[in-house]
C-alpha positions in Angstrom: -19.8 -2.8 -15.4 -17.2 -5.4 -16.6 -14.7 -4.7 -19.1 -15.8 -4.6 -22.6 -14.0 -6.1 -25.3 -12.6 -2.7 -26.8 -10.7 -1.6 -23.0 -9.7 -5.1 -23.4 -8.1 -4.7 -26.2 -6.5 -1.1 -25.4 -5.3 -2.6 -22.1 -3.5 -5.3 -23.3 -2.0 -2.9 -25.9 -1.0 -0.7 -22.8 0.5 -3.6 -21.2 2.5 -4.6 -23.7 4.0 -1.4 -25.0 5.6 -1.0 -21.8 9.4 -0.4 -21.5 11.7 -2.6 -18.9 11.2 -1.3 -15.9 14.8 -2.4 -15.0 16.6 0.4 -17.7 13.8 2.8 -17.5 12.8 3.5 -13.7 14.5 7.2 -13.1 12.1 8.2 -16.3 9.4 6.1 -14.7 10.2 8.4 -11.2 9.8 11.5 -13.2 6.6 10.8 -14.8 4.9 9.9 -11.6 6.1 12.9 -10.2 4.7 15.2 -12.5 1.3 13.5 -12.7 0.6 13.2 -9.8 1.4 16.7 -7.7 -1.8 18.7 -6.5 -3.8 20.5 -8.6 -5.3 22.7 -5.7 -4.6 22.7 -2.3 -7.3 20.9 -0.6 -5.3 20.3 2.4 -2.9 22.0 4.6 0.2 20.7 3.7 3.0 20.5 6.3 6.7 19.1 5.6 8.4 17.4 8.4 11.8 14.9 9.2 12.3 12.0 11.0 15.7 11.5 11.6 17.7 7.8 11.4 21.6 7.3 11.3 22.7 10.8 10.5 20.1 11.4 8.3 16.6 13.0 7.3 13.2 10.8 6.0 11.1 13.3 4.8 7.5 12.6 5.7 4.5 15.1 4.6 1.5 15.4 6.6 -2.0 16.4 4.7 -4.6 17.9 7.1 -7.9 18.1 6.1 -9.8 21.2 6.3 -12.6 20.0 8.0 -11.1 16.9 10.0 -14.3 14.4 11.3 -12.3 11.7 12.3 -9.8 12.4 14.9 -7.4 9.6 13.4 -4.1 9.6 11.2 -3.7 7.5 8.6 0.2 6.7 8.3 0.6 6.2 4.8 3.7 4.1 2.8 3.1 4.9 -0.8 3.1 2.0 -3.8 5.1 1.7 -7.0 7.1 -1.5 -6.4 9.6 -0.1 -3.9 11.2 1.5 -6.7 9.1 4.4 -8.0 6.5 7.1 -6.6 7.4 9.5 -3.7 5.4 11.9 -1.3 5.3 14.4 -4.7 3.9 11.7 -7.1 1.5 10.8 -4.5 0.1 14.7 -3.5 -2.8 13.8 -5.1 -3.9 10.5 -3.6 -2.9 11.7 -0.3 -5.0 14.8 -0.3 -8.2 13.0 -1.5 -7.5 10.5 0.7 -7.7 13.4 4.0 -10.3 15.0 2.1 -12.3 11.8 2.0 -11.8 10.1 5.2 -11.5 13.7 6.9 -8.7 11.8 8.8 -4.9 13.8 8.9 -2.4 11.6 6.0 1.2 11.6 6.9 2.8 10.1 3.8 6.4 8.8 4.0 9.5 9.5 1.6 11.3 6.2 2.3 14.4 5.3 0.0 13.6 3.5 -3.2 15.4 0.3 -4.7 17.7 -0.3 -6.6 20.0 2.5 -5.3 18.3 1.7 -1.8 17.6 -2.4 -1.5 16.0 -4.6 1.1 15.6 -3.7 4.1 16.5 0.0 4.1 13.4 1.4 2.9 10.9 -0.5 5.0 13.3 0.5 8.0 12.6 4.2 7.1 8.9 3.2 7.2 9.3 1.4 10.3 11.7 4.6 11.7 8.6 7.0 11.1 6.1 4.7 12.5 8.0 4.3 15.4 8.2 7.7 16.3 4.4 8.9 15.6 3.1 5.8 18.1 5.8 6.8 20.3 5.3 10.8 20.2 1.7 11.3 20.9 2.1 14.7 21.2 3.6 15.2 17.4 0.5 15.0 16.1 -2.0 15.2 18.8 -3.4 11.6 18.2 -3.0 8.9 19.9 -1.4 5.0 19.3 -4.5 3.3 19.3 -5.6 6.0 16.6 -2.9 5.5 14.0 -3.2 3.5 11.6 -1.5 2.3 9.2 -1.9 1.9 5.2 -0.6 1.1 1.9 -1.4 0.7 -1.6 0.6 -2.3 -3.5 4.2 -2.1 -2.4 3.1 0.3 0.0 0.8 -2.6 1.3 3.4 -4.9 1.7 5.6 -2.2 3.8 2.6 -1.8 6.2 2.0 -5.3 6.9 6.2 -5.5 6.9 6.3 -2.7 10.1 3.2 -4.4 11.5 5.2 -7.3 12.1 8.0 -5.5 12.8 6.2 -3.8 15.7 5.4 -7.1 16.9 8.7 -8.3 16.6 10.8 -5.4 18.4 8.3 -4.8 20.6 8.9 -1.3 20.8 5.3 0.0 19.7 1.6 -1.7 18.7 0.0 -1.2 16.0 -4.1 -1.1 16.5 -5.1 -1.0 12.7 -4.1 -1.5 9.2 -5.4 -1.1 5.6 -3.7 -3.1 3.2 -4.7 -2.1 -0.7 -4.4 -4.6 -3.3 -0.4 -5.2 -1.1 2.1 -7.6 -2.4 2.5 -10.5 0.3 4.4 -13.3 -1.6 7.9 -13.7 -3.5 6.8 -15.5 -6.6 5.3 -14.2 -9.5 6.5 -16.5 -12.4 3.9 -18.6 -13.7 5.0 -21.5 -10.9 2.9 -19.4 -8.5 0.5 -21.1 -6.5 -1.9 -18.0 -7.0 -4.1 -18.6 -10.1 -4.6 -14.4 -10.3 -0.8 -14.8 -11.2 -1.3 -16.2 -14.5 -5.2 -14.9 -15.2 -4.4 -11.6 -15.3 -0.3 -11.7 -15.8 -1.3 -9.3 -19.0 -3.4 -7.2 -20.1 -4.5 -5.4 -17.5 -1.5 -2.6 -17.2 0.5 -4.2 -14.0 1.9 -7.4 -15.5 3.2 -10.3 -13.7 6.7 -9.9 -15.1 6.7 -5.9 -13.6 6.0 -7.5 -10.4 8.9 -9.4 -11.4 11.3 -7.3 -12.3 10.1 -4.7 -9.4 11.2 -7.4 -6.8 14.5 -8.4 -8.4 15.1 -4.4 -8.2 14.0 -4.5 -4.3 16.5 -8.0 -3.3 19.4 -7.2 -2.2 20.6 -11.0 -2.3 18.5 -14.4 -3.0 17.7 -15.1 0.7 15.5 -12.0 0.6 13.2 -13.2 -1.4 12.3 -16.1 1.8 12.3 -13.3 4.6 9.2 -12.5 6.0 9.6 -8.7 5.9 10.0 -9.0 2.0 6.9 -11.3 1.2 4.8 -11.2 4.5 3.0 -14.0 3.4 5.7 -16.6 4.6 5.8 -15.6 7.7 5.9 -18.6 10.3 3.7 -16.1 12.8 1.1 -14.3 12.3 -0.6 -13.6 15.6 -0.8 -10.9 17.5 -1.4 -8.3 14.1 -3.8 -5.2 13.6 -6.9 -5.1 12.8 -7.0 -5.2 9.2 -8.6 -4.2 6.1 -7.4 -5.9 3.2 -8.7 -4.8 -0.5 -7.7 -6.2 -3.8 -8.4 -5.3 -7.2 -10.3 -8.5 -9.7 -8.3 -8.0 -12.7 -4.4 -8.0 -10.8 -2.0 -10.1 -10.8 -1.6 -9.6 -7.0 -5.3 -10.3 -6.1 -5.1 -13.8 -4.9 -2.2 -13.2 -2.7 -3.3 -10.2 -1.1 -6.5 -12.5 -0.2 -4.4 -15.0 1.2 -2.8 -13.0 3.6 -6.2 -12.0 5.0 -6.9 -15.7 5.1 -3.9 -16.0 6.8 -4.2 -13.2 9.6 -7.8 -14.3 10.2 -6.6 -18.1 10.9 -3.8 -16.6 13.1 -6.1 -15.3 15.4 -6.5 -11.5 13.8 -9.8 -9.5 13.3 -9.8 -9.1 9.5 -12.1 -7.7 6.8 -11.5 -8.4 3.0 -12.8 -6.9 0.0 -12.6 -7.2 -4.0 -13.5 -4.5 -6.3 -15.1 -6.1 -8.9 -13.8 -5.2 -13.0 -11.0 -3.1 -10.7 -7.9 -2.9 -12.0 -4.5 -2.4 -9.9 -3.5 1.3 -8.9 -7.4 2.4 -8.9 -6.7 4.2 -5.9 -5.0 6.7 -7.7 -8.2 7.6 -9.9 -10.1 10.8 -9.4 -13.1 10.2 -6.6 -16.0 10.0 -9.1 -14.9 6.6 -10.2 -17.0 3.9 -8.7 -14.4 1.9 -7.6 -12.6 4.9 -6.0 -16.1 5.4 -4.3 -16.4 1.9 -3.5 -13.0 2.0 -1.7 -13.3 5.3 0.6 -17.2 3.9 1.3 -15.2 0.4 3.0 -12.4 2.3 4.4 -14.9 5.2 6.5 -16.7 2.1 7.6 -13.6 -0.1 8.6 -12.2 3.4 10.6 -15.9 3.5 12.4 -16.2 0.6 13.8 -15.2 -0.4 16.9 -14.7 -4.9 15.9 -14.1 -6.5 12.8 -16.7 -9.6 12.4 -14.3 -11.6 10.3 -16.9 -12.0 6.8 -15.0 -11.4 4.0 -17.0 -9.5 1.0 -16.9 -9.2 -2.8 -17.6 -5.1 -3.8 -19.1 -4.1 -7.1 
């Protein structure tokens, strides 16, 4: 069902009413946190550490209680490098075992602006690193880890994907990339139309996406590297498998298409998918919305298979 006029109107309300995200991210951080801890424990929860330079990542695996897929799903949570951590995203990560009855390890990386380019996709990359490189950690195998995102989170998978490549110190077989941010421009000089369609009025505007990058730069240049807007990388070859999914009514939709584009023409097995009338952060929605439903319903399928035939699709 699209939007009607009256969520149109109570969106773009939403949108606008919201605070700058550059003097109010630590009460941001706290909201998140309280909304979005476990209700009930539908998982088994277990706290772990990876360690880098003297110092402890804390990464939380969520096991399933009936586990059908024997898979992990190494997960690098969204909220424009700035906001959410493993509490904020208990929920999401416990549906998401639940769902997929594959074992979540979600990862506590350091956030901007205290933390800026590159230091918290290197904790990412530090915890991928050593799950592919310990199989017996978790009991699964490299070519049965893979590796997902929502939003920010998105762009940190595809970020250690290339990484991987790049270091060559581990491969990654598979990735799912949620509605992930790929370029570095989000003014209206964008080359994506999705940029200006839907820059507000739809809760994630194009100036948060902004303002969430500026927080993230450590310096101008970073804004051009590859591991900040994976969409301008040079090379793409040689990536994962990969599942991309956007949202229709985001400001980051046309750019998260591209880069599927992109990996498909380099050479990569890719599937795309839009949720249609979606909004950005659905995934955070309880299971009984349609486009959560939608979402897992791709994701089972993309974990099943064994090749990727390339046809991009349009979900509704």
């Amino acid at each position: 069902m699209a939007i009607n006029k009256a969520m149109q109107a109570a969106l773009k309300a939403l949108s606008y009413s919201q605070p700058d995200i550059k003097k109010s991210y630590p009460r941001y951080r706290q909201l998140e946190t309280i909304t979005g801890k476990r209700v009930s424990p539908f998982y088994k929860p277990w706290d772990h550490q990876v360690h880098l330079d003297g110092r402890d990542i804390p990464v939380r695996l969520f096991a399933p209680k009936i586990q059908t897929m024997h898979a992990l799903l190494l997960f690098f949570h969204g909220g424009g490098w700035v906001c959410g951590n493993i509490d904020s995203y208990d929920k999401t990560c416990s549906r998401m075992a639940r769902l997929t009855g594959c074992m979540v390890v979600s990862v506590d990386y350091r956030l901007a602006p205290e933390h800026k380019f590159p230091q918290g996709l290197e904790d990412c990359y530090a915890v991928a690193r050593e799950i592919y490189l310990d199989a017996d950690l978790f009991n699964i195998p490299p070519q049965d880890i893979v590796l997902i995102g929502d939003s920010a989170g998105g762009n940190l998978a595809a970020a250690v994907s290339l990484m991987a490549r790049d270091r060559g110190e581990f491969a990654v077989a598979r990735q799912i990339l949620i509605y992930p941010a790929t370029y570095h421009d989000h003014s209206p000089a964008s080359p994506f139309p999705s940029v200006r369609e839907n820059a507000d009025g739809y809760l994630l505007t194009s100036q948060r996406v902004c303002d969430y990058m500026d927080l993230y730069a450590a310096k101008e240049s970073d804004f051009k590297n590859p591991y900040f807007a994976p969409l301008l990388s040079p090379d793409l070859s040689h990536q994962p498998d990969t599942l991309v999914i956007t949202a229709e009514y985001d400001p980051l939709r046309d750019e998260g298409e591209a880069y599927a584009q992109a990996l498909r023409a380099a050479g990569n097995r890719v599937e795309l998918h839009r949720i249609r009338d979606a909004l950005h952060g659905f995934l955070a929605l309880p299971p009984r919305f349609s486009h959560v439903k939608q979402s897992y319903r791709i994701i089972h399928s993309f974990l099943q298979k064994e090749g990727l035939d390339g046809t991009p699709n349009t979900s509704g």
